[in-house]
C-alpha positions as CSV (number, residue, x, y, z in Angstrom):
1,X,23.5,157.1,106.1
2,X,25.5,154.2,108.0
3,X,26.2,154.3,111.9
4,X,29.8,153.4,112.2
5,X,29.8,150.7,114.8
6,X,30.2,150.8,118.5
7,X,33.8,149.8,118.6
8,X,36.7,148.4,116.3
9,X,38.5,145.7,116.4
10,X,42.4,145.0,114.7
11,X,40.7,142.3,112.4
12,X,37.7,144.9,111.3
13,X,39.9,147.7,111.2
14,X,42.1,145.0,108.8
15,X,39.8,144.3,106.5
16,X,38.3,147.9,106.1
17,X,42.0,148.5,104.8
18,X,42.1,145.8,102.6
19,X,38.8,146.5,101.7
20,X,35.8,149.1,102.3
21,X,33.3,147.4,100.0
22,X,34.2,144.4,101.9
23,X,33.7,145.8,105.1
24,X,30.3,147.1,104.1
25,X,29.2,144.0,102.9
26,X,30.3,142.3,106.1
27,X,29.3,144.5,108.5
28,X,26.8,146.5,107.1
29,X,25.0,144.1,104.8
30,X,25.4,141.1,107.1
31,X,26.6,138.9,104.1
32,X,29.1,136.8,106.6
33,X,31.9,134.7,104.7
34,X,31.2,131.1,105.5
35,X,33.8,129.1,107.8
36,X,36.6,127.5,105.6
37,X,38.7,124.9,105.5
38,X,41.9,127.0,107.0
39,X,39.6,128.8,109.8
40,X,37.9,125.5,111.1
41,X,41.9,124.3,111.2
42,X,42.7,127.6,113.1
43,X,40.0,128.0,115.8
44,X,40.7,123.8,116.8
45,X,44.2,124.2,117.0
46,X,43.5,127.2,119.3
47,X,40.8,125.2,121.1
48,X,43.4,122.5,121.8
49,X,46.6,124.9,122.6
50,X,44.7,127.4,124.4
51,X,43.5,123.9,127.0
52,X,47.0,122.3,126.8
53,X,48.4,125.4,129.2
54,X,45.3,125.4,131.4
55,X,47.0,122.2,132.6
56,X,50.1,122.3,135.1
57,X,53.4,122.5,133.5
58,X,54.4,119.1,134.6
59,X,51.0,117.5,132.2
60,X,51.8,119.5,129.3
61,X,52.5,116.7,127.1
62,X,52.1,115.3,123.4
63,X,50.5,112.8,125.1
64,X,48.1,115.3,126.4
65,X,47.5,116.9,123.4
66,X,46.1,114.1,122.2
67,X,43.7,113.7,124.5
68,X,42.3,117.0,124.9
69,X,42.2,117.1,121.0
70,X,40.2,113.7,121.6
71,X,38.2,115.4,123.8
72,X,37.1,118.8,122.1
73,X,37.0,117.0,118.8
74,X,33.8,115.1,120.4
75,X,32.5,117.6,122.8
76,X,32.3,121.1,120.0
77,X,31.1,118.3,116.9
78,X,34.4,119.3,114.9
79,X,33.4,116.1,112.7
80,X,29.9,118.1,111.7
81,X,31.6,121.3,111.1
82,X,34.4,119.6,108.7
83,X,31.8,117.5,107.1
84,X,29.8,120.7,106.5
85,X,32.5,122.8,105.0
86,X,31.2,124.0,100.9
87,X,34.4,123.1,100.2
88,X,36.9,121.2,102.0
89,X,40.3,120.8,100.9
90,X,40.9,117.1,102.4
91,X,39.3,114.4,104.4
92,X,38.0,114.0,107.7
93,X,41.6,112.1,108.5
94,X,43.4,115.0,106.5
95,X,42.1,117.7,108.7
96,X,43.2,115.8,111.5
97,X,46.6,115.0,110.8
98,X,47.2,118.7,109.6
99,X,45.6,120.1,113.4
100,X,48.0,117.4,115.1
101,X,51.3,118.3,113.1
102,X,50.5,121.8,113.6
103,X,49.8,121.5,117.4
104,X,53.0,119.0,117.9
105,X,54.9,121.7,115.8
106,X,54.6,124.1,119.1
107,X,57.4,122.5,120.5
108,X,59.5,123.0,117.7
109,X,59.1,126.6,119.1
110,X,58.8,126.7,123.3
111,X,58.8,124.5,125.6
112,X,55.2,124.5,126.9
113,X,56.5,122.8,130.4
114,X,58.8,125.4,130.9
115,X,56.3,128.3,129.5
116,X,54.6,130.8,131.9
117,X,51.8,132.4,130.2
118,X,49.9,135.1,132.9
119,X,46.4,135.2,130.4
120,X,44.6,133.7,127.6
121,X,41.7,134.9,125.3
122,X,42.0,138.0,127.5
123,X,39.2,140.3,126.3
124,X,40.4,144.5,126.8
125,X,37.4,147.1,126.0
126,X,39.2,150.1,126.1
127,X,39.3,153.7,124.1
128,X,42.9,154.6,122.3
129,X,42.8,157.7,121.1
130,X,38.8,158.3,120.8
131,X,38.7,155.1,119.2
132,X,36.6,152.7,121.2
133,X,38.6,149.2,120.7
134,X,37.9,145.5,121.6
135,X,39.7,142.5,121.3
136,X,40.7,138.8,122.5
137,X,45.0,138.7,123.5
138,X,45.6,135.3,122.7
139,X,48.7,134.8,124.9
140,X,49.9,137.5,127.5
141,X,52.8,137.0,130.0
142,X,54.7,139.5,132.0
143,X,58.4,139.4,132.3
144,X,60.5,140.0,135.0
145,X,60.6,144.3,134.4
146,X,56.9,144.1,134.4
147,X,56.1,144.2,130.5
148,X,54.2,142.5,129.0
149,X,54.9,139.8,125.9
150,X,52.4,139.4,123.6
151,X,52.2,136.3,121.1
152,X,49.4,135.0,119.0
153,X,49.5,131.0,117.4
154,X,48.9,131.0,113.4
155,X,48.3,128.3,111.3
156,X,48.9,129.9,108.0
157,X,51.7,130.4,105.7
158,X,54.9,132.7,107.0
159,X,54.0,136.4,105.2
160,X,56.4,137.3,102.8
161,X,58.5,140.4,104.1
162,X,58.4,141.8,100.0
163,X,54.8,141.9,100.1
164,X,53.7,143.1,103.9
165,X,56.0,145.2,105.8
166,X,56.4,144.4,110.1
167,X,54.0,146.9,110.4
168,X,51.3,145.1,108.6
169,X,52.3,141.4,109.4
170,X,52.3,142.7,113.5
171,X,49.2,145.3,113.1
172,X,46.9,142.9,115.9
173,X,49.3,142.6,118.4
174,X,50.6,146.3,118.3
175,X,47.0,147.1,118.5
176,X,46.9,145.0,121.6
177,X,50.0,146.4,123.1
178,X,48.0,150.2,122.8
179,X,44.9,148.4,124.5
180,X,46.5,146.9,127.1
181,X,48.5,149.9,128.0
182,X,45.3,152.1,128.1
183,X,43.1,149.4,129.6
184,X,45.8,148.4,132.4
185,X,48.8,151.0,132.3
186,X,51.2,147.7,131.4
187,X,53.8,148.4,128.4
188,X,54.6,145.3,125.7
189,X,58.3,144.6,125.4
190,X,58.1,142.0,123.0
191,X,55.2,140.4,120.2
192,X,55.4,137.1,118.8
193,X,53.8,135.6,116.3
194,X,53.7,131.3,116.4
195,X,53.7,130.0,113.0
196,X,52.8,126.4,113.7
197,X,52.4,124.9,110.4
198,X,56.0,126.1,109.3
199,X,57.8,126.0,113.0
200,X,58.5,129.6,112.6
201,X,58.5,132.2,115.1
202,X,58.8,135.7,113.9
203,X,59.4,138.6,116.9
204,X,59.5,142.2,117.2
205,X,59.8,144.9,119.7
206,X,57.3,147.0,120.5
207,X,58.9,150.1,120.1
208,X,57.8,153.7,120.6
209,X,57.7,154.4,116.9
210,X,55.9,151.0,115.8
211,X,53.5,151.8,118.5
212,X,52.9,155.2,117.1
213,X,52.3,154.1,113.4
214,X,49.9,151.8,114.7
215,X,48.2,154.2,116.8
216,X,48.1,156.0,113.7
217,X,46.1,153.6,111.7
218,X,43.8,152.9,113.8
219,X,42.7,156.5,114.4
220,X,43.2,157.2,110.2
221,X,40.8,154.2,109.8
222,X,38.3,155.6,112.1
223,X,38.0,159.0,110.7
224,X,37.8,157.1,106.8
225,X,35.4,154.7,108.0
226,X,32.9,158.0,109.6
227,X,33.5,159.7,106.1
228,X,32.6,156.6,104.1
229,X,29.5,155.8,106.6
230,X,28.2,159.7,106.3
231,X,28.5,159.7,102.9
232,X,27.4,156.1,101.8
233,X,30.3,155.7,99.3
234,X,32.7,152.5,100.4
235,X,35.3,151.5,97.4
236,X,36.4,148.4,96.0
237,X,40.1,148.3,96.3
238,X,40.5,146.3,93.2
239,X,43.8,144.1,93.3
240,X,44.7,140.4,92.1
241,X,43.7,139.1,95.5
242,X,40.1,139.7,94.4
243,X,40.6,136.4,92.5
244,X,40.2,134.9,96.0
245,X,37.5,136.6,97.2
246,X,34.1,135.5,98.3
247,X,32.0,138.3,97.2
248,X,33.4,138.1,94.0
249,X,32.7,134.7,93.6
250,X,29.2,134.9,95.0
251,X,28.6,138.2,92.6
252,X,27.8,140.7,95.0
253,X,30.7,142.7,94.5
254,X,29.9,145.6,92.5
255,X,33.5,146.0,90.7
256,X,32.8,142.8,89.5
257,X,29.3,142.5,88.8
């Protein structure tokens, strides 16, 4: 028999739905998916951004961007970490140009002078619903009726809305909306999600009833991932996007062994 872990978090509870014999083999197995090309790009971008408004408003500059990009590139050994990538998908110069545009792109989308964020990398432990959760809120800032706003950066492609539906695409930051209400009593007006690479912001209230369906997956994954822990049995959900999949390609998945 498994132990279901101590807590959840959106991403886990994510790829349990996409996936339980991915999730076991994850988090049970401790056969970790190596850092890639795209999450190297995504964690130094954040790096950067997450630096850029720890400055006053007045210093945050293109200019400054490229210094604390400068700066972390040498401190955190990003060079190594590219250069040690399985397989890269560019140069050392390639990566760098791709973090730049996509950290320049931000003011296609806000003025960062002009931007009051209240928290960053805010960590909330919290129970929702018997469901102990935990999690890192990107960006949090609290408007003028006291709610909160709620926006994450991305450095991926825009989702498609014919293949995920707002409920999907905004899953993490409605799960963060339910943890910061029950960790600090504050509601979430508004999520955002920054698309850097394509200048696109894509927004959408946090209503009662997207609230509620979220609520509802995270307790439905919960009670599946206690049933598939008690009874040892965690499928493969088979789909075309297995193609891309690490376990498949390392043959450890058993639909595809």
């Amino acid at each position: 028999m498994f132990t279901s872990p101590e807590y959840l978090s959106p991403s886990s509870i994510r790829l349990f739905l996409d996936c339980p014999q991915k999730f076991k083999l994850n988090r049970f197995d401790n056969i970790k998916e190596p850092p890639t090309w795209h999450t190297h790009l995504g964690t130094f971008v954040h790096e950067v951004l997450e630096h850029l408004y720890g400055l006053p408003h007045e210093e945050r500059t293109i200019d400054s961007v490229k210094t604390l990009a400068g700066q972390l590139w040498t401190s955190q050994e990003w060079e190594a970490k590219i250069q040690a990538l399985t397989d890269p998908i560019g140069s050392i110069k390639d990566f760098k140009v791709a973090a730049f545009q996509n950290m320049t792109n931000l003011w296609n989308l806000e003025e960062p002078a002009e931007t009051d964020l209240d928290e960053m990398e805010l960590e909330i432990n919290v129970d929702v619903e018997g469901v102990q959760m935990k999690g890192f809120i990107d960006r949090l800032a609290i408007d003028d009726e006291q709610s909160a706003i709620i926006s994450d950066y991305k450095t991926g492609n825009v989702p498609k809305a014919q293949y995920k539906t707002d409920d999907e695409i905004f899953f993490q930051l409605l799960a963060y909306a339910l943890m910061l209400e029950a960790s600090d009593g504050i509601p979430t007006s508004k999520l955002e999600l920054l698309y850097l690479t394509h200048s696109t912001k894509l927004e959408l209230a946090a209503t009662p009833v997207k609230l509620s369906i979220a609520k509802g997956t995270i307790v439905e994954t919960k009670e599946n991932l206690d049933k598939a822990c008690a009874t040892e049995e965690f499928h493969c959900n088979v789909t075309n996007l297995c193609n891309w999949c690490y376990y498949k390609k390392i043959n450890v998945c058993p639909a595809h062994k």
